[in-house]
N, C-alpha and C positions, 0 to 999 in steps of 0.2 A: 641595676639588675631587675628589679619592680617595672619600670618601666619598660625594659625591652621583653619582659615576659607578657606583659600586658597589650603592646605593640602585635605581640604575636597572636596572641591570641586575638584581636582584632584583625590580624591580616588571616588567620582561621576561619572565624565568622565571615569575613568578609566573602572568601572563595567558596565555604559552603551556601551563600545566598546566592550569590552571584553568579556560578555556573551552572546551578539548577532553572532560575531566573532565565538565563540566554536560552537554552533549553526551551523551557516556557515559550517563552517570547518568539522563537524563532516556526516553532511548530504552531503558533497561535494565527502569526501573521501569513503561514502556508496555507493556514485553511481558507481567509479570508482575503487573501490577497493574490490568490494567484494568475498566476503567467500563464496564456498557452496560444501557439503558436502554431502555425503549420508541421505538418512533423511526415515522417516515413510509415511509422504506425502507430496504432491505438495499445494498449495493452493494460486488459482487464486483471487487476490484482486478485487471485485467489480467495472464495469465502464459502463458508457449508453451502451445503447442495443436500438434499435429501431424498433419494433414488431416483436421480436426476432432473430432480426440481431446486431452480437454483433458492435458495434461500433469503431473504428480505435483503436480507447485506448484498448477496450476490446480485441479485436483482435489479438493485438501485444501479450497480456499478456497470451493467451489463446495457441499461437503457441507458448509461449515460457517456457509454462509449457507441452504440448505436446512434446516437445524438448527433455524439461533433462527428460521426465516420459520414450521417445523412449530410452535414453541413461541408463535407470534401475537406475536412482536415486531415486526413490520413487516409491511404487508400487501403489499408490493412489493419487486421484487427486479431490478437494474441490472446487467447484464453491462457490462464496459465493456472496451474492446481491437483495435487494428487488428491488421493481419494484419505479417506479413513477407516479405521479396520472395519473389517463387514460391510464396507459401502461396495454396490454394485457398479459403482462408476465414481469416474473424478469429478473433481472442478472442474478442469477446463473441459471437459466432453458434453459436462450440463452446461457450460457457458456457451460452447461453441452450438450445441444443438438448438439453444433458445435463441441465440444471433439467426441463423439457418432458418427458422420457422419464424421470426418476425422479420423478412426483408433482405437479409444481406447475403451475398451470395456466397456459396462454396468456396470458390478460389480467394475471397478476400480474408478467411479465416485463417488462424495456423493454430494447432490446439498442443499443446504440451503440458503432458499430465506429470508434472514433476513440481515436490516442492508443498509443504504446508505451514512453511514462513515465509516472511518476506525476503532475508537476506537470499533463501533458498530459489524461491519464484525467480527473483531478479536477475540471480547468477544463470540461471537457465532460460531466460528469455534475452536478455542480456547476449547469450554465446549462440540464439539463433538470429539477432540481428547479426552478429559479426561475420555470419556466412554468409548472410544474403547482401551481405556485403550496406547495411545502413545502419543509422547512430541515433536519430532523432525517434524520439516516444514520447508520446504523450499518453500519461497512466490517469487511466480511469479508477478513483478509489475516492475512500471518505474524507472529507475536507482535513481531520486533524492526521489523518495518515500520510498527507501531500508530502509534507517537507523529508520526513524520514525515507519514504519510497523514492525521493528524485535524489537526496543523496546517496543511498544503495549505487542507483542508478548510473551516475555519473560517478560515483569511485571506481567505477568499470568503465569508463569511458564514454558511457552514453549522452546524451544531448537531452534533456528531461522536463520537461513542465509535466504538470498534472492538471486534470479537468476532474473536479471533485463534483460531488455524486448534491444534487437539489432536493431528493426526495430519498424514504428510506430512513429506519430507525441510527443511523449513523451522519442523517445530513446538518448541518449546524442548525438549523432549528430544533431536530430531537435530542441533539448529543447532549450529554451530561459534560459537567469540569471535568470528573474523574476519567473519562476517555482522554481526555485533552493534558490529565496529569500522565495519565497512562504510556501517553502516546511519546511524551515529553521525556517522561521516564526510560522507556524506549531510544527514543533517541541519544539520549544520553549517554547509555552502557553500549550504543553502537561506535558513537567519534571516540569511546574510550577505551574500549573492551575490543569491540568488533574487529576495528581497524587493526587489531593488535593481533588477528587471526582467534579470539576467545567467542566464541561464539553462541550469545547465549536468545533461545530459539523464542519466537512471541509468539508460537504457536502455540493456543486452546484449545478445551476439549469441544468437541462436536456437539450441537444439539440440534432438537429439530427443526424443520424450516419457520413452524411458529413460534418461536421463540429466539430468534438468531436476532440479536441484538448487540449493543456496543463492548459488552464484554464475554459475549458466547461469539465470536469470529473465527473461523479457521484462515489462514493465513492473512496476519494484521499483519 
């Protein structure tokens, strides 16, 4: 009897290291390892904006979907982000208008101001590729955001790499572990929770555009 309580207890330990671990791992090797591919469009993840100036976070993500659109990886490009209370505009209206004034033209944008999670963003960019009838995206966000954002992504049937952000207080030179626990954590209660329809939102609160950092994000 000792032994087989003991056993269990070992196979306790064992689960609780070990699926937090994959976790870990899986979201570690997204930021630093990723894929990306020709795709249908771009699509800038959601981050504060402050009276329509995008934010450091949004910013990074914004030039870095500008990037691979200069380099003909996608002929379209998705802001996507609502606003927060007292904000005189969204995310995606400050992303799309900063796209529009450095370079890219009008008809390549699509702006939809919905959504200050990710699970939320993706459901709603997500259901405008399925009108326009494409599947392939490639998301523009911060390297430990990668892995969580393409799974969303593709549990709705999208086609997904990410092209993670070089510069910007969220690029793996600035980020801290604790984003990378964060993000890990995250992932986690999504394959667990999420999937299960529970839905619990990684939306934070708002700060200013000088201060928008790895744990002041609007739609992480």
């Amino acid at each position: 009897m000792f032994k087989l309580i003991k056993r269990l207890i070992v196979l306790i330990l064992t689960i609780v290291v070990a699926i937090p671990g994959y976790a870990l791992l899986v979201t570690w090797n997204g930021a630093h390892n990723p894929t990306i591919r020709n795709a249908d469009v771009i699509v800038v993840a959601g981050a504060a904006q402050l009276n329509g100036t995008p934010g450091d976070v949004l910013l990074a993500r914004l030039e870095e979907a500008k990037r691979i659109y200069s380099l003909g990886l996608a002929p379209l490009i998705i802001t996507v982000g609502s606003s927060a209370p007292g904000d005189r505009t969204t995310e995606a209206a400050s992303g799309a208008y900063w796209l529009r004034t450095h370079g890219v033209k009008r008809s390549a944008i699509i702006s939809i101001p919905t959504g200050r999670d990710t699970r939320t963003q993706t459901t709603a960019y997500v259901a405008e590729m399925k009108k326009r009838g494409i599947r392939d995206v490639i998301i523009a966000t911060d390297p430990y955001h990668c892995n969580r954002a393409i799974t969303m992504a593709e549990d709705l049937d999208a086609v997904a790499t990410c092209s993670p952000v070089n510069e910007g207080p969220n690029s793996l030179e600035n980020s801290r572990l604790r984003y990378l626990v964060r993000e890990a954590g995250a992932y986690l209660a999504y394959i667990t929770l999420g999937r299960r329809g529970i839905n619990i939102s990684d939306h934070l609160p708002s700060a200013p555009a000088s201060l928008n950092g790895e744990l002041t994000v609007n739609g992480l």
